[in-house]
PDB file of N, CA, C and O in Angstrom, chain B, residues numbered from 101:
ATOM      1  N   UNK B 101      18.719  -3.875  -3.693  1.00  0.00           N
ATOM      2  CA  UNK B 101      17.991  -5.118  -3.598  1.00  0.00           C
ATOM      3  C   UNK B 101      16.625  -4.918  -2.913  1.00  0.00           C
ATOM      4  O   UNK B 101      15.597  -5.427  -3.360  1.00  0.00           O
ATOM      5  N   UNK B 102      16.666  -4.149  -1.800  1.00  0.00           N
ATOM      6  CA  UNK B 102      15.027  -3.507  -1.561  1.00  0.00           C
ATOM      7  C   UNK B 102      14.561  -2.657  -1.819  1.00  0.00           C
ATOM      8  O   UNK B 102      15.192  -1.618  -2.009  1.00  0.00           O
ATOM      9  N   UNK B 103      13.477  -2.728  -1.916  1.00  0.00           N
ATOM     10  CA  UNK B 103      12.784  -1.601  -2.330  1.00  0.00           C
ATOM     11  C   UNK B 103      12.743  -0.380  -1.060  1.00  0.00           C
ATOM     12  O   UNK B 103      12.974   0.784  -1.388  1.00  0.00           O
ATOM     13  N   UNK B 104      12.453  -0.694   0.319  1.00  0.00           N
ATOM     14  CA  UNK B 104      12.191   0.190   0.948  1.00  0.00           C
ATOM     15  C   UNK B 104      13.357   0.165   2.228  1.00  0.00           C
ATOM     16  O   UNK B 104      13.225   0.176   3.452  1.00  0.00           O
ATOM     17  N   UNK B 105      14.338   0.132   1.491  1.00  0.00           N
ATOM     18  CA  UNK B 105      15.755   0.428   2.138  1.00  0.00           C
ATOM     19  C   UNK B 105      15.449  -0.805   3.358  1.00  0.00           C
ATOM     20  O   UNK B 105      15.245  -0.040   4.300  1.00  0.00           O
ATOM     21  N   UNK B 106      15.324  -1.865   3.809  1.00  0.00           N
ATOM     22  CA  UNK B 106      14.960  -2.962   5.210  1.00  0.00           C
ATOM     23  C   UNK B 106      15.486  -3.247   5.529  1.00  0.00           C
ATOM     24  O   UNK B 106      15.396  -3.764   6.643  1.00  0.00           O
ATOM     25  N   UNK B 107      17.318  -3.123   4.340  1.00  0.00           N
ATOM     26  CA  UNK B 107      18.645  -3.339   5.074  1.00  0.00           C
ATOM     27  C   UNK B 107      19.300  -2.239   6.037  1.00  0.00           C
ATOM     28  O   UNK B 107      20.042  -2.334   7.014  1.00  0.00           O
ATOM     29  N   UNK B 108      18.628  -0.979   5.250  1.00  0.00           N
ATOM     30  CA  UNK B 108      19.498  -0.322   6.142  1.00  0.00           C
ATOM     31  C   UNK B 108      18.661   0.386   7.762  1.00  0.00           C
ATOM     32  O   UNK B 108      19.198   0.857   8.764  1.00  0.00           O
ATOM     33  N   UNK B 109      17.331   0.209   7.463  1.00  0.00           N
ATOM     34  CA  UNK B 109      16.698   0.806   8.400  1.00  0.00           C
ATOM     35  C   UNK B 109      17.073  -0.824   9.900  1.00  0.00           C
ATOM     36  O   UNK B 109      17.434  -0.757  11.075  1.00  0.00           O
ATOM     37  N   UNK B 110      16.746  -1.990   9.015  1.00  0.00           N
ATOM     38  CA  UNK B 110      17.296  -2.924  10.333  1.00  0.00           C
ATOM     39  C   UNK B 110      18.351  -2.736  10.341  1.00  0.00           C
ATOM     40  O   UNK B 110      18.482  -3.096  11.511  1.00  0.00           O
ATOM     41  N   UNK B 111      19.671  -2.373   9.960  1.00  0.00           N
ATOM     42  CA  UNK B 111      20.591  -1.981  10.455  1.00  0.00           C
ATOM     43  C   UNK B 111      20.514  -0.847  11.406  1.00  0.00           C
ATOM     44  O   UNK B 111      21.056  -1.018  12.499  1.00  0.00           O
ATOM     45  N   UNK B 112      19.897   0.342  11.155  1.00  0.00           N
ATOM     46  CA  UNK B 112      19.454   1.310  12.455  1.00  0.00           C
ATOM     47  C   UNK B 112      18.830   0.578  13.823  1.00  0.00           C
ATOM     48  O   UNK B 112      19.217   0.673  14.988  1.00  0.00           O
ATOM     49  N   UNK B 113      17.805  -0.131  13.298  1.00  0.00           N
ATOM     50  CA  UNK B 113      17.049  -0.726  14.556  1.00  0.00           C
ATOM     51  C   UNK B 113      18.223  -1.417  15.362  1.00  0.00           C
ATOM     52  O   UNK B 113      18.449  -1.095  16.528  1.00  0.00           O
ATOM     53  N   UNK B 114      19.028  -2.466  14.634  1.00  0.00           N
ATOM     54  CA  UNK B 114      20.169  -3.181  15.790  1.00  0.00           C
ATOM     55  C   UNK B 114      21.188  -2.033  16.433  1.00  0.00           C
ATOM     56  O   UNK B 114      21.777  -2.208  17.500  1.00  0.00           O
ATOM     57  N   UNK B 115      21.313  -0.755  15.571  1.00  0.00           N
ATOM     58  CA  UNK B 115      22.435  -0.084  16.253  1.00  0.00           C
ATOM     59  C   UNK B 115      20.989   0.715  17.479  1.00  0.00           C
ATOM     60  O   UNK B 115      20.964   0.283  18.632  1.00  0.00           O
ATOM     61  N   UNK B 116      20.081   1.663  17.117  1.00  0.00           N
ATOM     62  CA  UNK B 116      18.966   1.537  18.341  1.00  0.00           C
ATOM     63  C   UNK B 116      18.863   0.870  19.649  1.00  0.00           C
ATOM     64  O   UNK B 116      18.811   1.500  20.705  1.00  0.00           O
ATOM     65  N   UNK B 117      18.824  -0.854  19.536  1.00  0.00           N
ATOM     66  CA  UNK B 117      18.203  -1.495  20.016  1.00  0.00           C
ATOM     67  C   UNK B 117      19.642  -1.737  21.417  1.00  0.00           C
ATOM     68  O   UNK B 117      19.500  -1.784  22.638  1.00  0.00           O
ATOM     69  N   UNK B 118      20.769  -1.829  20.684  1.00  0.00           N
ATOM     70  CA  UNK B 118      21.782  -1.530  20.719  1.00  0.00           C
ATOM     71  C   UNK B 118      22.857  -0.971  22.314  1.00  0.00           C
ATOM     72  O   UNK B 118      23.740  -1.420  23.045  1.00  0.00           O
ATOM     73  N   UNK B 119      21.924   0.404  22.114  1.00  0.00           N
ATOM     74  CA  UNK B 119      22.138   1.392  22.509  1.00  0.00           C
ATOM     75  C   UNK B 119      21.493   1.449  23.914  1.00  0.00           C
ATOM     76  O   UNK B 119      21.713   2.219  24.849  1.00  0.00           O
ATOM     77  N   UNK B 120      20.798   0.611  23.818  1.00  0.00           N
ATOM     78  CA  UNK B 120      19.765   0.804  24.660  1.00  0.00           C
ATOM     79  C   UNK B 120      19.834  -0.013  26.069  1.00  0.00           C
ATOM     80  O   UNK B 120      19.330   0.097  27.186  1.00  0.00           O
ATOM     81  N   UNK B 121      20.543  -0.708  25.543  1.00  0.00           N
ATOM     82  CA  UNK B 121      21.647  -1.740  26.312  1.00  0.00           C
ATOM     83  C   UNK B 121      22.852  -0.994  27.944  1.00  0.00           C
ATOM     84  O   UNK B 121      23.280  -1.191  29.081  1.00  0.00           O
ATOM     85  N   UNK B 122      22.802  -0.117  26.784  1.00  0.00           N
ATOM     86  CA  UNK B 122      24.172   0.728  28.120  1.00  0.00           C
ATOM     87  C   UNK B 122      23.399   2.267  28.626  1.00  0.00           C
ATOM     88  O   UNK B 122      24.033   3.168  29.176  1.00  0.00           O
ATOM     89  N   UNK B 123      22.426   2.310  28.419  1.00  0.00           N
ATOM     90  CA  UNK B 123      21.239   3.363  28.594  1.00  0.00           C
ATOM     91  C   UNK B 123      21.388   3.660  30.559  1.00  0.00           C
ATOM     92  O   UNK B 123      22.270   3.005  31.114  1.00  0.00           O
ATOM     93  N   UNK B 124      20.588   4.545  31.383  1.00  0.00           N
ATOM     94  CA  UNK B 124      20.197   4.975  32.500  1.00  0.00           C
ATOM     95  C   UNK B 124      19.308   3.926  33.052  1.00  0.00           C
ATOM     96  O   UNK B 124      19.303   3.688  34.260  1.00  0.00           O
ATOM     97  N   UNK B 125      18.379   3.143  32.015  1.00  0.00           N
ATOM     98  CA  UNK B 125      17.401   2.473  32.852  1.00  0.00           C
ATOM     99  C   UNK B 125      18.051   1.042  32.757  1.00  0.00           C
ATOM    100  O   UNK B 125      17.397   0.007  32.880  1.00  0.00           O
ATOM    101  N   UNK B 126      19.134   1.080  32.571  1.00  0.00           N
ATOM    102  CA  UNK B 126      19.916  -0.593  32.113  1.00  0.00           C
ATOM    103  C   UNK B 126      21.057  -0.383  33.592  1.00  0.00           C
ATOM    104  O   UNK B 126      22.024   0.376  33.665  1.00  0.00           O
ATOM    105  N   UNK B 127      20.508  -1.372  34.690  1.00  0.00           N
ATOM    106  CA  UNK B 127      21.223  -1.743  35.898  1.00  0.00           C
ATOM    107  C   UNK B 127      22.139  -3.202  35.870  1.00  0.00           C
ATOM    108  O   UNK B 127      21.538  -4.267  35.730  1.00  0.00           O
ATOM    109  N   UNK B 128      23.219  -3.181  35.974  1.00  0.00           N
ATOM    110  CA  UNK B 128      24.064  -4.568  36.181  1.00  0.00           C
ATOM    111  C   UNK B 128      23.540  -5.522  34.884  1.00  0.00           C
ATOM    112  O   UNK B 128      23.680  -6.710  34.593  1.00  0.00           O
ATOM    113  N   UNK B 129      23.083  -4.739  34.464  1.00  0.00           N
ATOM    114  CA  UNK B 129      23.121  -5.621  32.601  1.00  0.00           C
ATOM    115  C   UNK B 129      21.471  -6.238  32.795  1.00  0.00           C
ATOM    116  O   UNK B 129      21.070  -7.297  32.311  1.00  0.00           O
ATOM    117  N   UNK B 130      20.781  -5.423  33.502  1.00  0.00           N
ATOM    118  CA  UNK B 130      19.066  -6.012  33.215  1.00  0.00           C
ATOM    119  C   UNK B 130      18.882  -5.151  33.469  1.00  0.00           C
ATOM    120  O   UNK B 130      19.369  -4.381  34.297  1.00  0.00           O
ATOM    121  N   UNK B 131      17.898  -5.087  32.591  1.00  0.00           N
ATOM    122  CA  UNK B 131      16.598  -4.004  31.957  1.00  0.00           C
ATOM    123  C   UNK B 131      15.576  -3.950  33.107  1.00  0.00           C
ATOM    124  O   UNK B 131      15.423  -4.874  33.907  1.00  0.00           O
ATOM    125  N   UNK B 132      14.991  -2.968  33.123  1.00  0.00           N
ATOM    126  CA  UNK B 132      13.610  -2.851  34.423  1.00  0.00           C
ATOM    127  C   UNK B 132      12.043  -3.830  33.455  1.00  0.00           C
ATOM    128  O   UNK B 132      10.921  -4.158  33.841  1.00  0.00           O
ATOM    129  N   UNK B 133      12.813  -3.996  32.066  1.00  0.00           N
ATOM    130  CA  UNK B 133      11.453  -4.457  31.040  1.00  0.00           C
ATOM    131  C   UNK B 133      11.581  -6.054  31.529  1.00  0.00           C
ATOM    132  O   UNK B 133      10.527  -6.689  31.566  1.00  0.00           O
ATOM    133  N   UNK B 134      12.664  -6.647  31.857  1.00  0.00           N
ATOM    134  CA  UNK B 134      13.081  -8.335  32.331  1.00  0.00           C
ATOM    135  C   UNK B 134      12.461  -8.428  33.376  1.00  0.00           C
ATOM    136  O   UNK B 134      12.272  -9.617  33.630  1.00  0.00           O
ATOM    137  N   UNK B 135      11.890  -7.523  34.396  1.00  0.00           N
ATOM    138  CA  UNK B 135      11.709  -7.733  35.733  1.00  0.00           C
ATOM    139  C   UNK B 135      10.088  -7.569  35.245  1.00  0.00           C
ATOM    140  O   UNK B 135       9.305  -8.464  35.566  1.00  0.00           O
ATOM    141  N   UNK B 136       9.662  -6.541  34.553  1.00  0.00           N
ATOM    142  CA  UNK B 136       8.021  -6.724  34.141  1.00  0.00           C
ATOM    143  C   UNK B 136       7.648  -8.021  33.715  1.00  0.00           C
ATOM    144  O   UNK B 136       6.699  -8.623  34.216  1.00  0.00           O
ATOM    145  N   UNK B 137       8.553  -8.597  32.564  1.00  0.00           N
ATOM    146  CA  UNK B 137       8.174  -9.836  32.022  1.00  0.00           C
ATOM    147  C   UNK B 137       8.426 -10.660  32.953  1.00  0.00           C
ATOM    148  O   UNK B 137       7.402 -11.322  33.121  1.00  0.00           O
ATOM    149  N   UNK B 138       9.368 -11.044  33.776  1.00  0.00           N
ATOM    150  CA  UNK B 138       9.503 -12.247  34.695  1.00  0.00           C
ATOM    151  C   UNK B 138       8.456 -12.213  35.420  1.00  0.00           C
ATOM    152  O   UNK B 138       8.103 -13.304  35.868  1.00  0.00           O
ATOM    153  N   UNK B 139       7.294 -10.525  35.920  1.00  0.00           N
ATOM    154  CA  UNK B 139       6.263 -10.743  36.919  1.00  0.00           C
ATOM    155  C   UNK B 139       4.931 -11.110  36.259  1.00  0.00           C
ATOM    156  O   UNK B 139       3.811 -11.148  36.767  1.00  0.00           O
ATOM    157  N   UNK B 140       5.307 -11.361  35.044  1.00  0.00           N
ATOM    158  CA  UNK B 140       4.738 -11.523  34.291  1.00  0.00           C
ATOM    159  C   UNK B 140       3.306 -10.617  33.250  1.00  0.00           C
ATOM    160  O   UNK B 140       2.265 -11.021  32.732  1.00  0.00           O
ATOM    161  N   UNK B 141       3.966  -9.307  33.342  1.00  0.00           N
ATOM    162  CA  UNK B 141       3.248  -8.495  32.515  1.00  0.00           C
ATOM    163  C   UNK B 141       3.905  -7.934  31.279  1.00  0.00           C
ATOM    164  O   UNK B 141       3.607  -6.791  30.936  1.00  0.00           O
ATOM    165  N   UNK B 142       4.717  -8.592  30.627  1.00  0.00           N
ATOM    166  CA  UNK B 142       5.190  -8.532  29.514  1.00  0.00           C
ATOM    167  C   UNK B 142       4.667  -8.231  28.614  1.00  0.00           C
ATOM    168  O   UNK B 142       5.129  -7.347  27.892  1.00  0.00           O
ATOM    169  N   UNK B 143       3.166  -9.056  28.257  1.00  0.00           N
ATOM    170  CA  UNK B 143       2.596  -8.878  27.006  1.00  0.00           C
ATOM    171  C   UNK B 143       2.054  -7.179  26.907  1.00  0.00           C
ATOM    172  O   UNK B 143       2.392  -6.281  26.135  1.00  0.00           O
ATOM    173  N   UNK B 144       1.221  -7.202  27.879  1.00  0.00           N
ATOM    174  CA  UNK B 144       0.377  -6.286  28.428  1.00  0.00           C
ATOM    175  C   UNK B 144       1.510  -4.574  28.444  1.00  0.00           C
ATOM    176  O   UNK B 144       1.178  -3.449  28.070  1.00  0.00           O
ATOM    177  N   UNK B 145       2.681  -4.993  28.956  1.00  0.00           N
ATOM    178  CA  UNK B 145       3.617  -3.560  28.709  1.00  0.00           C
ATOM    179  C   UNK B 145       3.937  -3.656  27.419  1.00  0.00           C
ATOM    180  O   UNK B 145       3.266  -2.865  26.756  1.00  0.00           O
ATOM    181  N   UNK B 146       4.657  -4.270  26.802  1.00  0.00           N
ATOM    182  CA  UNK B 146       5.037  -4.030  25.479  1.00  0.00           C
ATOM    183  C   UNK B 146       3.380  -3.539  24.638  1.00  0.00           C
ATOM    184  O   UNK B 146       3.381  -2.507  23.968  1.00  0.00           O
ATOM    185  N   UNK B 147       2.408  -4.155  24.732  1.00  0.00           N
ATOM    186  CA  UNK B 147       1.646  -3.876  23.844  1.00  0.00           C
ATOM    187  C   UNK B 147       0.998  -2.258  23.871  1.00  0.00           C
ATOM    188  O   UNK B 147       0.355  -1.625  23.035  1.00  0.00           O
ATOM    189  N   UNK B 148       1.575  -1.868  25.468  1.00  0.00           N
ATOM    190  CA  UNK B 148       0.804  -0.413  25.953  1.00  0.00           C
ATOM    191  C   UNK B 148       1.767   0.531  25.436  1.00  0.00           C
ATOM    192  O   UNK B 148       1.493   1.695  25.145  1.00  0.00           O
ATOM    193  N   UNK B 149       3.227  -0.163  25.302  1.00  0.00           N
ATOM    194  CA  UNK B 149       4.336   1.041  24.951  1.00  0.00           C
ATOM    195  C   UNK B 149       4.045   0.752  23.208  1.00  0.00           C
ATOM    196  O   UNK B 149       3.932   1.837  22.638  1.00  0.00           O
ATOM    197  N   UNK B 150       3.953  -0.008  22.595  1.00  0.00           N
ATOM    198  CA  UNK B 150       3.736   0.185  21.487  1.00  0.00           C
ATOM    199  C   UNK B 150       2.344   0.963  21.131  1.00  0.00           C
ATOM    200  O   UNK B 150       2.229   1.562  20.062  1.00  0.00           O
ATOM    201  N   UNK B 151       1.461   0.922  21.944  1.00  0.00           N
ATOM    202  CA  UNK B 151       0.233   2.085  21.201  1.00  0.00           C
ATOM    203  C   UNK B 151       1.044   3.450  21.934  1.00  0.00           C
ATOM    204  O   UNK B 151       0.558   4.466  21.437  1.00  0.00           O
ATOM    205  N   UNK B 152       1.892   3.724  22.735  1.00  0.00           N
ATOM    206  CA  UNK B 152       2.072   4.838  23.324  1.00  0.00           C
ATOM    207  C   UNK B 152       2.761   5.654  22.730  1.00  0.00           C
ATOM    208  O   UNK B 152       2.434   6.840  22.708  1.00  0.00           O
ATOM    209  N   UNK B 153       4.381   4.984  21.835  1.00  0.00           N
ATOM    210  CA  UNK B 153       4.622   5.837  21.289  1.00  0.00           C
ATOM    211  C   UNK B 153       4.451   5.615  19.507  1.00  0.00           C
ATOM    212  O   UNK B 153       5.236   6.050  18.664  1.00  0.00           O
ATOM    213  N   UNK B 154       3.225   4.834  19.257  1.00  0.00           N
ATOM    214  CA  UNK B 154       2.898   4.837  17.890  1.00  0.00           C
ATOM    215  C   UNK B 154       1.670   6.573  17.783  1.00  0.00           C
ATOM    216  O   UNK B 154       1.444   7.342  16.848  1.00  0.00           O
ATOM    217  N   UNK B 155       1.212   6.540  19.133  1.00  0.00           N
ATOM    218  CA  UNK B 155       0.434   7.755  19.225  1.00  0.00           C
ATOM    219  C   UNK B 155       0.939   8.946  19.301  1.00  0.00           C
ATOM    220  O   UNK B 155       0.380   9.935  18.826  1.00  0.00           O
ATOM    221  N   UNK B 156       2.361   8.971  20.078  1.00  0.00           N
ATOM    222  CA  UNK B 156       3.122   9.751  20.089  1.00  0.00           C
ATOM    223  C   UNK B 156       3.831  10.031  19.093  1.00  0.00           C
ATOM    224  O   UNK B 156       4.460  11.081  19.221  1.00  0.00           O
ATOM    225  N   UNK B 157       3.946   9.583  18.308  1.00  0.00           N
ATOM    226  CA  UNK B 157       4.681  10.155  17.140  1.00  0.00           C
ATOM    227  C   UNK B 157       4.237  10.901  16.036  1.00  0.00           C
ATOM    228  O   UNK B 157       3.501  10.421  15.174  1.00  0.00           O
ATOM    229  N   UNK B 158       4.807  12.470  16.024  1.00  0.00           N
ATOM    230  CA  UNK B 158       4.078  13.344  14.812  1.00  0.00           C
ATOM    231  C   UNK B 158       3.734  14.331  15.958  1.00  0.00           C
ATOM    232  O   UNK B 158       3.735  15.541  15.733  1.00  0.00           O
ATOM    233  N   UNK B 159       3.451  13.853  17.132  1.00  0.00           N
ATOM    234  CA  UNK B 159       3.300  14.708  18.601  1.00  0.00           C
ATOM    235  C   UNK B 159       4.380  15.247  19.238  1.00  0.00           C
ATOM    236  O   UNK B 159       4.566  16.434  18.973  1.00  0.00           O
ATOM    237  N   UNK B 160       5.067  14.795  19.915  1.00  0.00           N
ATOM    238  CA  UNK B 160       6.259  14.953  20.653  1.00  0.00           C
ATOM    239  C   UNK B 160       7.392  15.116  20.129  1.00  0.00           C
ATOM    240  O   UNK B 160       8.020  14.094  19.852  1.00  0.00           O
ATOM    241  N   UNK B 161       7.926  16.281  19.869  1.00  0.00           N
ATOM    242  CA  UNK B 161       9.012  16.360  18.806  1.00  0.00           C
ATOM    243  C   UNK B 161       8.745  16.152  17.965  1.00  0.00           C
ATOM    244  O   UNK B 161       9.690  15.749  17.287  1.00  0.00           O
ATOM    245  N   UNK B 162       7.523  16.192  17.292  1.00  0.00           N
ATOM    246  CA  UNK B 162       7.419  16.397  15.992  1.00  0.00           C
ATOM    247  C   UNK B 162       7.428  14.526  15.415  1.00  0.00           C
ATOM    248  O   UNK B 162       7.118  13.521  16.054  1.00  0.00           O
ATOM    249  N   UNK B 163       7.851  14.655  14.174  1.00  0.00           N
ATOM    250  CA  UNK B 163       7.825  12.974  14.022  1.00  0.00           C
ATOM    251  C   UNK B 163       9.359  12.649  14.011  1.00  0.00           C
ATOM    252  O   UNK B 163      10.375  12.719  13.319  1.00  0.00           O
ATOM    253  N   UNK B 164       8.780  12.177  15.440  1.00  0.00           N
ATOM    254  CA  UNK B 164      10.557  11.439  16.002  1.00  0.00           C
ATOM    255  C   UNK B 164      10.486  10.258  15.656  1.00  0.00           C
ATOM    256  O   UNK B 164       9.596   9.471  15.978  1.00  0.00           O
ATOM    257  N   UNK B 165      11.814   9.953  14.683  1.00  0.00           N
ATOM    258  CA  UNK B 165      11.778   8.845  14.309  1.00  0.00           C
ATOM    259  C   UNK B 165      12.268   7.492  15.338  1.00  0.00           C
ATOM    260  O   UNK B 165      12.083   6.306  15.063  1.00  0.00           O
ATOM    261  N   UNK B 166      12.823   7.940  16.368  1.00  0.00           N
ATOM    262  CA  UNK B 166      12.817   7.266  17.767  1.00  0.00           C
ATOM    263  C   UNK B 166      12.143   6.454  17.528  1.00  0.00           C
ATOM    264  O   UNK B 166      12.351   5.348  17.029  1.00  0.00           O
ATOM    265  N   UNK B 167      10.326   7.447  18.230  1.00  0.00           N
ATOM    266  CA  UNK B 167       9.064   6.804  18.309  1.00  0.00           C
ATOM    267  C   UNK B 167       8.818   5.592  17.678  1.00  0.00           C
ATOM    268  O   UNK B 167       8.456   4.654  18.388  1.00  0.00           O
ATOM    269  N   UNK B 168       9.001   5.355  15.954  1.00  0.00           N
ATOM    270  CA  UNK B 168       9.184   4.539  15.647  1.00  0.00           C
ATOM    271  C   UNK B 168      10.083   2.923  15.646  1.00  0.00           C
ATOM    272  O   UNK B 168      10.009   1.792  15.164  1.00  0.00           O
ATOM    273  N   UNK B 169      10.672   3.508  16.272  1.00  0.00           N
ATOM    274  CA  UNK B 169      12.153   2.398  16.688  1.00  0.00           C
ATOM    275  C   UNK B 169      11.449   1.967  17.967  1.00  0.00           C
ATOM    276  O   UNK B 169      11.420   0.745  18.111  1.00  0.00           O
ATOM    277  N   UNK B 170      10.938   2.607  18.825  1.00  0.00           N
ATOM    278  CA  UNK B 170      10.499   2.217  20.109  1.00  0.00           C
ATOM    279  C   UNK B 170       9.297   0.730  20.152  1.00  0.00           C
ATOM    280  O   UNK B 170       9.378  -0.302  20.818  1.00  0.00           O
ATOM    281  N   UNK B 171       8.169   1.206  19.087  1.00  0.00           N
ATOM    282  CA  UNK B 171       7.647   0.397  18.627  1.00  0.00           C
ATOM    283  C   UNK B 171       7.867  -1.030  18.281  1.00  0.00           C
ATOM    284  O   UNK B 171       7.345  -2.045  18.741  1.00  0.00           O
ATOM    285  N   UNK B 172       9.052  -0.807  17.064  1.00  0.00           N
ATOM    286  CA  UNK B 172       9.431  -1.798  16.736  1.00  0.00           C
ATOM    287  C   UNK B 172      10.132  -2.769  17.522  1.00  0.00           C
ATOM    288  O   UNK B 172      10.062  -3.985  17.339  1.00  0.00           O
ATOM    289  N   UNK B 173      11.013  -2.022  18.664  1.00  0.00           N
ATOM    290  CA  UNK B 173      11.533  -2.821  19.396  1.00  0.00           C
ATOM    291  C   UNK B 173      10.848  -3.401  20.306  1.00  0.00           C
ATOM    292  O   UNK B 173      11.358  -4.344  20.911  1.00  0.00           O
ATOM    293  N   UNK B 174       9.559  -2.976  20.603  1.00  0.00           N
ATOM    294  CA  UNK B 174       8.474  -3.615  22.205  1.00  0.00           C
ATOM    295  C   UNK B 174       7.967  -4.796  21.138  1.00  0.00           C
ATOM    296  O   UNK B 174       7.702  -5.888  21.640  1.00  0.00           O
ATOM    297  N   UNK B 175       7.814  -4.637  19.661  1.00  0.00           N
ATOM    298  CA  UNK B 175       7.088  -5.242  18.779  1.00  0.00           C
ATOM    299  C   UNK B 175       8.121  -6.685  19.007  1.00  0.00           C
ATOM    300  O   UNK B 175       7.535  -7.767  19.044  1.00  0.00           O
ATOM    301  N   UNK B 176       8.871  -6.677  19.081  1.00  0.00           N
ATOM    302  CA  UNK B 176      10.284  -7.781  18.655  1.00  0.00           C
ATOM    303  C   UNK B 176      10.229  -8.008  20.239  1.00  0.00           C
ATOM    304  O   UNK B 176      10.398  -9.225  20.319  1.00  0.00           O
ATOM    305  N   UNK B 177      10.065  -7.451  21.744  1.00  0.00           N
ATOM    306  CA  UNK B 177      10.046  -8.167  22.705  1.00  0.00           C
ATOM    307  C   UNK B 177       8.935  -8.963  22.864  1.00  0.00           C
ATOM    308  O   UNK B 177       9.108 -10.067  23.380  1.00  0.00           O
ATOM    309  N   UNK B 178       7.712  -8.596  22.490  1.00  0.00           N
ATOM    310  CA  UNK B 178       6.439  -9.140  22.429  1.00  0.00           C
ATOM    311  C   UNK B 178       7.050 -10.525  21.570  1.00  0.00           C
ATOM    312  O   UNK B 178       7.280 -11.579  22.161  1.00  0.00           O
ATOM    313  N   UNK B 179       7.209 -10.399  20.506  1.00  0.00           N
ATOM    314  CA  UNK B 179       7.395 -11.850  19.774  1.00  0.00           C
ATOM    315  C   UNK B 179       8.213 -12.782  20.111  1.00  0.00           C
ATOM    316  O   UNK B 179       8.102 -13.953  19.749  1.00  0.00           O
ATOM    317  N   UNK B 180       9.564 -12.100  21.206  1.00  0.00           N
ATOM    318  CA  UNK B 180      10.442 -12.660  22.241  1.00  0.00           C
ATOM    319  C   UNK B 180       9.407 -13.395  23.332  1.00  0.00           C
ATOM    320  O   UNK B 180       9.470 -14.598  23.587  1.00  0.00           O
ATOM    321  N   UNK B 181       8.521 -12.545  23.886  1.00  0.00           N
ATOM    322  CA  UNK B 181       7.580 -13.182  25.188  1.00  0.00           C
ATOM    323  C   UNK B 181       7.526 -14.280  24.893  1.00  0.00           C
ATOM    324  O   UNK B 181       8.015 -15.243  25.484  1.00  0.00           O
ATOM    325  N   UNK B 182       6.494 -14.235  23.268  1.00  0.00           N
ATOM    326  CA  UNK B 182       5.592 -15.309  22.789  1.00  0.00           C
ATOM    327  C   UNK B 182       6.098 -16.928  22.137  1.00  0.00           C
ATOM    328  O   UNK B 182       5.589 -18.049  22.112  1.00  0.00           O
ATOM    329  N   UNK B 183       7.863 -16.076  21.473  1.00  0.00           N
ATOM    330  CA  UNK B 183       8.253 -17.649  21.764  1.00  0.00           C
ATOM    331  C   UNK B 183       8.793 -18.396  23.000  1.00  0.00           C
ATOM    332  O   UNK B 183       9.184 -19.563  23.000  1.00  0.00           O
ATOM    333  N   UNK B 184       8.760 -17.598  24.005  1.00  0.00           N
ATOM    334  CA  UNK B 184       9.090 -18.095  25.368  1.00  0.00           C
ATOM    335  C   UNK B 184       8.184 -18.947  26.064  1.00  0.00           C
ATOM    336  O   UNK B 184       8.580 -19.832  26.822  1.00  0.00           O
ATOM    337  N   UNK B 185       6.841 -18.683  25.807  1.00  0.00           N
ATOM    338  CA  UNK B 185       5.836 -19.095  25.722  1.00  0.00           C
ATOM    339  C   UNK B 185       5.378 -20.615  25.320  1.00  0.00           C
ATOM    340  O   UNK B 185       4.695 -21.380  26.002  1.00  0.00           O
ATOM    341  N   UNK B 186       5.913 -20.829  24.095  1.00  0.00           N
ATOM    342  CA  UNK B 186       5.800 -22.193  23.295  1.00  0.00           C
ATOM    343  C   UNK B 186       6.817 -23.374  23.369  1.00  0.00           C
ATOM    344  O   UNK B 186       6.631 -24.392  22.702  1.00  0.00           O
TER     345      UNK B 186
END
């Protein structure tokens, strides 16, 4: 039904995004990224980690497809900020 597989790659991104959940930097079930946005530099980090590892990628390990997931996911907190916002 797609052309560029969107089912299965968002299926990667939720198992990713996921993951990331029970991770080293995930304390008592909050993220150190909840405490940026509550001080209110949310926009401003997500938008720096998304040029960081959109630059990084093809660099660091080669083209880690991570990198890309990383993106997408600061991309999807950013649009989280912004309907918080309205």
């Amino acid at each position: 039904m797609y052309k560029y597989k969107e089912d299965e790659i968002l299926e990667e991104l939720k198992e990713y995004i996921d993951a990331t959940y029970g991770e080293h930097y995930s304390r008592n079930r909050f993220q150190a990224t909840e405490f940026i946005i509550d001080s209110g530099h949310g926009e401003g980090f997500c938008v720096g980690n998304m040029m960081k590892y959109s630059q990084r990628y093809g660099k660091k390990d080669g083209k880690n497809r991570k990198d890309i997931l990383k993106v997408i996911h600061y991309a999807i907190i950013l649009l989280s900020i912004e309907d918080d916002r309205e």
